[in-house]
DRENVEX-11536 format. One line per 5 residues: number of its first residue (from 1); their letters; for each residue x negated, y negated, z of N, C-alpha, C. Coordinates in pm, whole numbers, plus 50000, padded with zeros to 5 digits. Example, Ala and Ser with C-alpha at 12.3 -4.5 7.8 and 13.67 -1.06 7.14 Angstrom:
// DRENVEX-11536
1> AS> 48681/50569/50780/48770/50450/50780/48680/50330/50780  48715/50225/50708/48633/50106/50714/48710/49997/50787
//
This chain:
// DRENVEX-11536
1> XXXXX> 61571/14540/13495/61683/14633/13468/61730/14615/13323  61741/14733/13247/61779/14731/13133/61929/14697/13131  62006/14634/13032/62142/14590/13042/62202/14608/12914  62331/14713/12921/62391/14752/12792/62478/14712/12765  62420/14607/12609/62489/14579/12553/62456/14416/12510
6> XXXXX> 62341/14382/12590/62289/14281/12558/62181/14236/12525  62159/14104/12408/62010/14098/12399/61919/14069/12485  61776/14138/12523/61698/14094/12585/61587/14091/12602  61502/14036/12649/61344/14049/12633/61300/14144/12712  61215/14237/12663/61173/14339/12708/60984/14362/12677
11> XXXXX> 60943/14444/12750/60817/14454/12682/60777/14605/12653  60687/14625/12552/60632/14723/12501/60544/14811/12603  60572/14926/12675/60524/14990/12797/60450/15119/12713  60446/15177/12627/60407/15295/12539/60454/15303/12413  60341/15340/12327/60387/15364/12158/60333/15516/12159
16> XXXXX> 60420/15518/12048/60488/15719/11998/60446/15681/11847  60448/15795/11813/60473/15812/11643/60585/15816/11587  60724/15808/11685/60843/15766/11618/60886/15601/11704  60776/15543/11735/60825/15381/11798/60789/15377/11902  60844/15243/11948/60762/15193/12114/60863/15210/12218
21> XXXXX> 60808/15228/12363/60940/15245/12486/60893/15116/12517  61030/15032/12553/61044/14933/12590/61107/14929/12738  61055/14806/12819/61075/14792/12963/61125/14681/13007  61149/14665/13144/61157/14521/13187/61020/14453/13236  60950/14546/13258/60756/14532/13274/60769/14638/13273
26> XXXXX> 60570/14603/13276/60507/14786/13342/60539/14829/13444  60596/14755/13546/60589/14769/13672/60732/14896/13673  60823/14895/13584/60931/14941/13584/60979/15022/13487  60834/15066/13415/60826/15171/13327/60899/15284/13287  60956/15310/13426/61008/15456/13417/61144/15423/13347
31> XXXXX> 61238/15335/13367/61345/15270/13349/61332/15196/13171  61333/15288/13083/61259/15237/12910/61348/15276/12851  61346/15182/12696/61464/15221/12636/61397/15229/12497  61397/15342/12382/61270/15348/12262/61356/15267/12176  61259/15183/12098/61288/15096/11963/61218/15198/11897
36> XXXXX> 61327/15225/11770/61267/15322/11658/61135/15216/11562  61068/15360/11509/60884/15256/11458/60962/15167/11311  61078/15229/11244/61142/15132/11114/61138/14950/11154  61168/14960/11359/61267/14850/11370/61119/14755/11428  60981/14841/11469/60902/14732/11515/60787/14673/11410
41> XXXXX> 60801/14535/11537/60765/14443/11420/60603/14482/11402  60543/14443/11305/60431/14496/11264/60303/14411/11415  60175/14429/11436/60116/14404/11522/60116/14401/11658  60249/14467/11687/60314/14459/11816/60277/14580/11900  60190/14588/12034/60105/14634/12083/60190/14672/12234
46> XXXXX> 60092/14737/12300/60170/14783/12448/60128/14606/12502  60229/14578/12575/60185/14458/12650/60297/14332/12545  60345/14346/12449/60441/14278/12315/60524/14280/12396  60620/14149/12400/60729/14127/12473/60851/14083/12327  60964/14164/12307/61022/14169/12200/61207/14150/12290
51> XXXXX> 61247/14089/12179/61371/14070/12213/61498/14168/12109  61528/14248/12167/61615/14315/12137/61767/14396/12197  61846/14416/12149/61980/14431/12170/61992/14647/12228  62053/14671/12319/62051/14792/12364/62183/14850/12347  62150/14954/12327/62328/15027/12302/62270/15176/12354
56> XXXXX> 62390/15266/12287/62367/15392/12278/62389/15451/12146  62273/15599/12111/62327/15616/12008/62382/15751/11957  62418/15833/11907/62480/15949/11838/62518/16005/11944  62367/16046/12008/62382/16118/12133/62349/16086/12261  62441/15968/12283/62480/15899/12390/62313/15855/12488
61> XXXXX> 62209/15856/12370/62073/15805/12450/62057/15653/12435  62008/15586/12557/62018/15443/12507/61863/15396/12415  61930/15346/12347/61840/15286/12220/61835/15174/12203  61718/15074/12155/61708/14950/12124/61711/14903/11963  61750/14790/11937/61739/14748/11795/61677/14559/11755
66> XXXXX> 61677/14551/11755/61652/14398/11677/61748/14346/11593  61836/14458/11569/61949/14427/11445/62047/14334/11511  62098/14245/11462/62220/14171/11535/62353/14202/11511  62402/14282/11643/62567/14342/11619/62675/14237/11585  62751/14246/11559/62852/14146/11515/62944/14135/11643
71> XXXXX> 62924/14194/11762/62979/14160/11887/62895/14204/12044  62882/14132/12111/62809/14119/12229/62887/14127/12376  62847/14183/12465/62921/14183/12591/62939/14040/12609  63091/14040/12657/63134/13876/12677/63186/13813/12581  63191/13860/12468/63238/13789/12343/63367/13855/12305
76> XXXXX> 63406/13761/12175/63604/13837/12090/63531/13831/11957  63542/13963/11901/63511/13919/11724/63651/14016/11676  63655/13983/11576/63684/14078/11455/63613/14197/11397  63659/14307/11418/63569/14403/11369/63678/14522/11280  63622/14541/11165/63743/14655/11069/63736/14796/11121
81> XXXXX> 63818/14829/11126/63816/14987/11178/63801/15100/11025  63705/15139/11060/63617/15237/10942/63671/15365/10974  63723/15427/11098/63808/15535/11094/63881/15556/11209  63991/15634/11178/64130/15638/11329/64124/15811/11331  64116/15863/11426/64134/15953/11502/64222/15992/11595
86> XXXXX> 64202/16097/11638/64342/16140/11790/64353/16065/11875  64200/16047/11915/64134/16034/12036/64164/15832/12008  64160/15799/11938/64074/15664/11921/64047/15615/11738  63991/15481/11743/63946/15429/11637/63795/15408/11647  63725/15416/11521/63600/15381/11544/63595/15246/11452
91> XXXXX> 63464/15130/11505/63461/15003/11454/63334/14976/11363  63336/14921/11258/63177/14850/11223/63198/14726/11241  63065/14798/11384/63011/14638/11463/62872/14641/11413  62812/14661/11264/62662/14608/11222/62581/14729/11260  62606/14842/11320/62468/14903/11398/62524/15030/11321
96> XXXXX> 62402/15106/11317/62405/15242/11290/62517/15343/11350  62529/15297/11470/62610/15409/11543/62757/15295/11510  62906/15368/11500/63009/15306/11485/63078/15250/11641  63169/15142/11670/63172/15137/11833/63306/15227/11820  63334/15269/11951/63446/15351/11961/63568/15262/12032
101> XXXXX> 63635/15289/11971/63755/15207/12031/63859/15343/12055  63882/15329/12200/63986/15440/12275/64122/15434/12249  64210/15500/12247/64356/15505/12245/64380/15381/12283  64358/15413/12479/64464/15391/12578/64368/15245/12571  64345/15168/12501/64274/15036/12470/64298/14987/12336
106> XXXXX> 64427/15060/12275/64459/14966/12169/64603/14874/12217  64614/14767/12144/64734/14744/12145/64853/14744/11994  64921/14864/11982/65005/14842/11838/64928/14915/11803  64979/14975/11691/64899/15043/11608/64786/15030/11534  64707/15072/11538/64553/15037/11433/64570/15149/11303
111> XXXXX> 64522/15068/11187/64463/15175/11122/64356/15130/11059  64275/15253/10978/64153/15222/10868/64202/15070/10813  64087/15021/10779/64057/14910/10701/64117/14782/10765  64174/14820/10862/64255/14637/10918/64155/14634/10997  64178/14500/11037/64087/14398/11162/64127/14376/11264
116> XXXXX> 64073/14387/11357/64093/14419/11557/63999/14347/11552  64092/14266/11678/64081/14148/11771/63969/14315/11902  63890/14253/11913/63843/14331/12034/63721/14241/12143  63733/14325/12232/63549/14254/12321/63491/14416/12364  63385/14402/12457/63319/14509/12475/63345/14580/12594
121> XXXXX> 63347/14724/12669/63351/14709/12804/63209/14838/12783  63191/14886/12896/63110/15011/12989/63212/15066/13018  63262/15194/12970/63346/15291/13049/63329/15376/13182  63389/15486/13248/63312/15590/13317/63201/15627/13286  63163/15647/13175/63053/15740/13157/62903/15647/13106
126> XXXXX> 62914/15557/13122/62827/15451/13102/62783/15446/12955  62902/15424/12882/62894/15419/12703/62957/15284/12627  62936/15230/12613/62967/15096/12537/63112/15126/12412  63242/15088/12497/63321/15057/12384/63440/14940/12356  63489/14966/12268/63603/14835/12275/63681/14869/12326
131> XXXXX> 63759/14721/12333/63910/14740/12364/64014/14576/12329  64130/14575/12307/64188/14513/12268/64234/14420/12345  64229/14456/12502/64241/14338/12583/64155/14244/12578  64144/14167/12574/64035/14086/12541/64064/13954/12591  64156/13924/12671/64223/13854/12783/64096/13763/12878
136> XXXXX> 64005/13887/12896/63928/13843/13037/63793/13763/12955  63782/13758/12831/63660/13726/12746/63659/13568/12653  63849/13568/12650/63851/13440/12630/63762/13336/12688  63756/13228/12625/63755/13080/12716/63829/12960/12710  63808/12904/12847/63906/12778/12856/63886/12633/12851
141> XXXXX> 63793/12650/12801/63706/12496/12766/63762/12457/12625  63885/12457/12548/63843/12439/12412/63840/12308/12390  63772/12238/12253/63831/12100/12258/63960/12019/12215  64054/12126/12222/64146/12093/12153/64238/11968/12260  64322/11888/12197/64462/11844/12342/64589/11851/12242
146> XXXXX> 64686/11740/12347/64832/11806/12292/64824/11728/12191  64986/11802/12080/64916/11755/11967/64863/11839/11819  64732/11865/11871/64675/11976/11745/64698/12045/11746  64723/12107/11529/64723/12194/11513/64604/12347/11520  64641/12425/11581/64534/12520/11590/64580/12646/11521
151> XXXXX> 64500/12762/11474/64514/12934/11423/64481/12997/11541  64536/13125/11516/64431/13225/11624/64528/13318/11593  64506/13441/11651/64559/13570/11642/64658/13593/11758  64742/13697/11719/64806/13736/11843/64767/13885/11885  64714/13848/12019/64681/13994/12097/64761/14090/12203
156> XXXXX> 64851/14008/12225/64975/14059/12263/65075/13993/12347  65155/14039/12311/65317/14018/12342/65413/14052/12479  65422/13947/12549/65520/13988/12674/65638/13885/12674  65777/14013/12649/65924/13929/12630/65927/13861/12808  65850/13855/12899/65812/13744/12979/65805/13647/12980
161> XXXXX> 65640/13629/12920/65542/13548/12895/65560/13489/12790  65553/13562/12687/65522/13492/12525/65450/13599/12477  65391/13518/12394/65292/13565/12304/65128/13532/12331  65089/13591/12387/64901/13527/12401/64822/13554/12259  64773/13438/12291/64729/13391/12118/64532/13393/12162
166> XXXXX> 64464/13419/12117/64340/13359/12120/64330/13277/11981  64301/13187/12044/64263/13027/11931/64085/13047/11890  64087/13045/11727/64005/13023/11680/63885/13169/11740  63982/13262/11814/63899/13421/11864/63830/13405/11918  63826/13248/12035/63750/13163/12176/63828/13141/12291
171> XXXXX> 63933/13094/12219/64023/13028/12354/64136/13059/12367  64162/13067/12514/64307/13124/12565/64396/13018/12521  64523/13098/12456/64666/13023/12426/64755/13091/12455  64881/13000/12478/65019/13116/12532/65093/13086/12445  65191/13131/12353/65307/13083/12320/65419/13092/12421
176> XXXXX> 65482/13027/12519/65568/13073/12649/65682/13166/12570  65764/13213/12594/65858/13325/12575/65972/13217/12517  65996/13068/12618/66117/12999/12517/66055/12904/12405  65956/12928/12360/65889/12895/12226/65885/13004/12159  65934/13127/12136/65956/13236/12084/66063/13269/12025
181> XXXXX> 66045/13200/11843/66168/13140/11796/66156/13271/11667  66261/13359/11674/66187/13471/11559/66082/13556/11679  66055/13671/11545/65951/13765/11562/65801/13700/11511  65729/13738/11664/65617/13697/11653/65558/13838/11664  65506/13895/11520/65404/14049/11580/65295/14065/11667
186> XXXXX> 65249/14120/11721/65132/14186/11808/64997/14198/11623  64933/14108/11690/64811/14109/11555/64810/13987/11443  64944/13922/11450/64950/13830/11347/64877/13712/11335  64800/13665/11265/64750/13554/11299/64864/13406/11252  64870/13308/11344/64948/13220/11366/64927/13086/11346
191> XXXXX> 64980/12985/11324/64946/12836/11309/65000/12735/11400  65004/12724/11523/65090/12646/11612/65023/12493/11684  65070/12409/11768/65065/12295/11759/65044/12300/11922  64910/12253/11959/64913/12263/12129/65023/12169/12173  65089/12198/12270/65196/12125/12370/65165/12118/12517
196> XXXXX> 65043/12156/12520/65019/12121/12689/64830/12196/12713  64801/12120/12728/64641/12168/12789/64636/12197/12972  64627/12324/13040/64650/12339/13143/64546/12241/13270  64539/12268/13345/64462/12253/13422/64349/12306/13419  64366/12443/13374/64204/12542/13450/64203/12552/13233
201> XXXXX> 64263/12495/13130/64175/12442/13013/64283/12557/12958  64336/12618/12982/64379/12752/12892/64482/12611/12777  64547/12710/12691/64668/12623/12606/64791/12670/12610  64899/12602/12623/65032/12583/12579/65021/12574/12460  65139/12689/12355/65115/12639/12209/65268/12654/12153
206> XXXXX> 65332/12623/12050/65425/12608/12007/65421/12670/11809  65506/12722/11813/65480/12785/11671/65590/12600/11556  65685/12564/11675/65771/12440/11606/65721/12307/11587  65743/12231/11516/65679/12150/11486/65755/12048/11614  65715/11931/11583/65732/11808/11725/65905/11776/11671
211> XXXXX> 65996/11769/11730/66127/11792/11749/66200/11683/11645  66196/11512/11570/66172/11504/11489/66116/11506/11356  66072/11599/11363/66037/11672/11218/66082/11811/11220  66091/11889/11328/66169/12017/11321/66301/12028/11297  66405/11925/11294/66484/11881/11287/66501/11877/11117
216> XXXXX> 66443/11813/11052/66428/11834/10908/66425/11958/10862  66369/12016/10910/66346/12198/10843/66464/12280/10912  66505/12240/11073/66592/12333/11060/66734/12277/11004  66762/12176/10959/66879/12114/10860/66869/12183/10713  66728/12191/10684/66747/12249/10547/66721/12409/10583
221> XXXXX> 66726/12483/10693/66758/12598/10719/66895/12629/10721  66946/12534/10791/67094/12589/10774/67145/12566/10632  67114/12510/10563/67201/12470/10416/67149/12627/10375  67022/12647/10382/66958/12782/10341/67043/12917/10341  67120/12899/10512/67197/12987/10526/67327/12988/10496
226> XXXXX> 67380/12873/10451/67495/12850/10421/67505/12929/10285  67395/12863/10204/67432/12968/10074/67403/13074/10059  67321/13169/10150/67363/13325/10159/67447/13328/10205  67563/13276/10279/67724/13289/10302/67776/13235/10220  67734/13204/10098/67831/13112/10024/67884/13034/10040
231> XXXXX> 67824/12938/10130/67906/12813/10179/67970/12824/10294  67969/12912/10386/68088/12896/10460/67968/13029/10598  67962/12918/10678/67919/13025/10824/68039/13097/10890  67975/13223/10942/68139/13261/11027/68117/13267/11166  68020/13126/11223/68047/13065/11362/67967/12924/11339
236> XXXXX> 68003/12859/11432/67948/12754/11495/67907/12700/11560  67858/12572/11591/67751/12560/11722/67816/12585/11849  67930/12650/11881/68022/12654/12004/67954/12787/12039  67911/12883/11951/67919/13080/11979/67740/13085/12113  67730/13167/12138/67666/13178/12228/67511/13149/12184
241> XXXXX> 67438/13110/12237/67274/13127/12205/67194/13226/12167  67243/13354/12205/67170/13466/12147/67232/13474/11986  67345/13438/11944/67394/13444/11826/67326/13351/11739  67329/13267/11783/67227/13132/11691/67100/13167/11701  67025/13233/11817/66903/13244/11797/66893/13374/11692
246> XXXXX> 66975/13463/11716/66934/13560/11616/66961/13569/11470  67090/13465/11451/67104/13410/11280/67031/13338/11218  66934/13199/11304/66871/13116/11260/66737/13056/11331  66699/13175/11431/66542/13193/11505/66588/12987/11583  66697/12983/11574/66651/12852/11676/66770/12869/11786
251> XXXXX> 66703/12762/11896/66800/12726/12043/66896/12690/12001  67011/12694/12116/67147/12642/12046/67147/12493/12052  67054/12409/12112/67069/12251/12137/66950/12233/11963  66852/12316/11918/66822/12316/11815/66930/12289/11692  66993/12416/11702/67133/12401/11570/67164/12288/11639
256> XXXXX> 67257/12241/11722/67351/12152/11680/67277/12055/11659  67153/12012/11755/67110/11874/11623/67092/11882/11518  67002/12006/11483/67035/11976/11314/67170/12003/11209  67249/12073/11310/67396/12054/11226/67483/11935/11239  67422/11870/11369/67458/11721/11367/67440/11616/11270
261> XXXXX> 67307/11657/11233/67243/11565/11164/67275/11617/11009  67344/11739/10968/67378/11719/10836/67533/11675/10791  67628/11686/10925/67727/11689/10982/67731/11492/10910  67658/11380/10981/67640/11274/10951/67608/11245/10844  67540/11340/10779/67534/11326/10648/67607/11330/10543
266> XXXXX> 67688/11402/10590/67839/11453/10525/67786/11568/10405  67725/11637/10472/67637/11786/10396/67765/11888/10459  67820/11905/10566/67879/11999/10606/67977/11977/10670  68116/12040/10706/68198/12021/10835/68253/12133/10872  68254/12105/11035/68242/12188/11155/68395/12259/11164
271> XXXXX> 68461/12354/11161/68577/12409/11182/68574/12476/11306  68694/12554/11318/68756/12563/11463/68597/12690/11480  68591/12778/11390/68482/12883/11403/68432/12922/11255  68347/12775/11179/68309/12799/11094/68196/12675/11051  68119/12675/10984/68048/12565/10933/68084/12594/10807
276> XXX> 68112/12479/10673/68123/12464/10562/68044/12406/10489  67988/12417/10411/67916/12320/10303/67989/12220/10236  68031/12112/10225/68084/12015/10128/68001/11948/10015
//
């Protein structure tokens, strides 16, 4: 059985004057897919068993190549989008024909020239295209544990969940939703610190650093913000958590240690509804 979208060994069942039909044997001839004569290799005869990659092409006939696409059923690459349409985006994935990437399979907006996170599917109509979920293609083996720092992209966003990250565009990562300090975009690629390796291998990840040393940065965040107020906040660690999270992307047990800790320093003091710089 021929299989779209992947490489495979096939053999040479009939040659044409525009190339050879390729099979899974003779026995199964009828079931062929033509390698154009540019793509075969020279001496290669009926009975040549050749390994090559199957798609479809212009006009939705399936075709073989030897060329190596820059993404394979089962896999996450990066691929630039060469043009956006009504309907959809199209991708260069290496092959003559462009892959099509559908609307209702993007996530966020795409345009020309940026890079999508994608994998491959078979639609209705038995045509090879992308899509941005790319959820089910991850893997959970990585070698990472808690601890390391890792990159990866963000493929999307649930004020749930978090942020799902694919690490290194292999492995499943979550940022959970209360590690979601600030705006994290849909597409961004990220730098975070595993905090938990699951059971079934996926990752826990954290965009903050390990809580003595985050502590340092967010102390010199608040001085940061002090002097776009000129010295003088107009609340304090008493006002609610959505207020602190949205003035200074941290928890409210975040601020007050580090306003504690500049507080001891004698960097600042705390008023009835104010922080000061001294």
């Amino acid at each position: 059985m021929i299989r779209l979208g992947e490489f495979q060994e096939l053999e040479i069942v009939k040659k044409v004057e525009f190339g050879v039909y390729l099979a899974s044997s003779a026995q199964q001839a009828s079931d062929r897919v033509l390698l154009p004569a540019k793509q075969v290799p020279p001496d290669s005869g009926v009975g040549s068993r050749l390994t090559v990659f199957v798609y479809r092409d212009s006009e939705d006939r399936l075709i073989a190549t030897v060329r190596e696409p820059k993404l394979k059923m089962g896999q996450v690459a990066e691929l630039e989008v060469v043009q956006v349409s009504r309907i959809g985006a199209f991708l260069d994935w290496g092959l003559e024909k462009d892959l099509f990437l559908p609307f209702r399979q993007q996530r966020g907006s795409v345009g020309q020239g940026q890079k999508v996170l994608v994998s491959l599917y078979i639609d209705k109509s038995s045509r090879l295209c992308a899509t941005m979920n790319v959820y089910q293609n991850l893997k959970s083996g990585s070698p990472y544990k808690a601890g390391d720092q890792v990159t990866g992209r963000v493929y999307e966003v649930s004020p749930h969940f978090g942020a799902f990250v694919a690490v290194d565009n292999l492995y499943s990562g979550l940022i959970p939703a209360r590690e979601m300090y600030g705006e994290i975009p849909l597409g961004q690629d990220v730098s975070a610190r595993v905090t938990r390796v699951l059971e079934d291998g996926r990752l826990n990840l954290s965009v903050r650093e390990k809580a003595y040393l985050q502590m340092d940065r967010d102390a010199e965040k608040i001085l940061e913000l002090l002097e776009s107020y000129e010295g003088a906040l107009p609340f304090n660690d008493k006002v609610s958590p959505e207020v602190i999270r949205y003035e200074t992307g941290m928890s409210k047990n975040e601020f007050k240690r580090a306003a504690g800790r500049l507080l001891k320093q004698g960097k600042i003091r705390i008023e009835e509804k104010t922080i000061r710089r001294i």
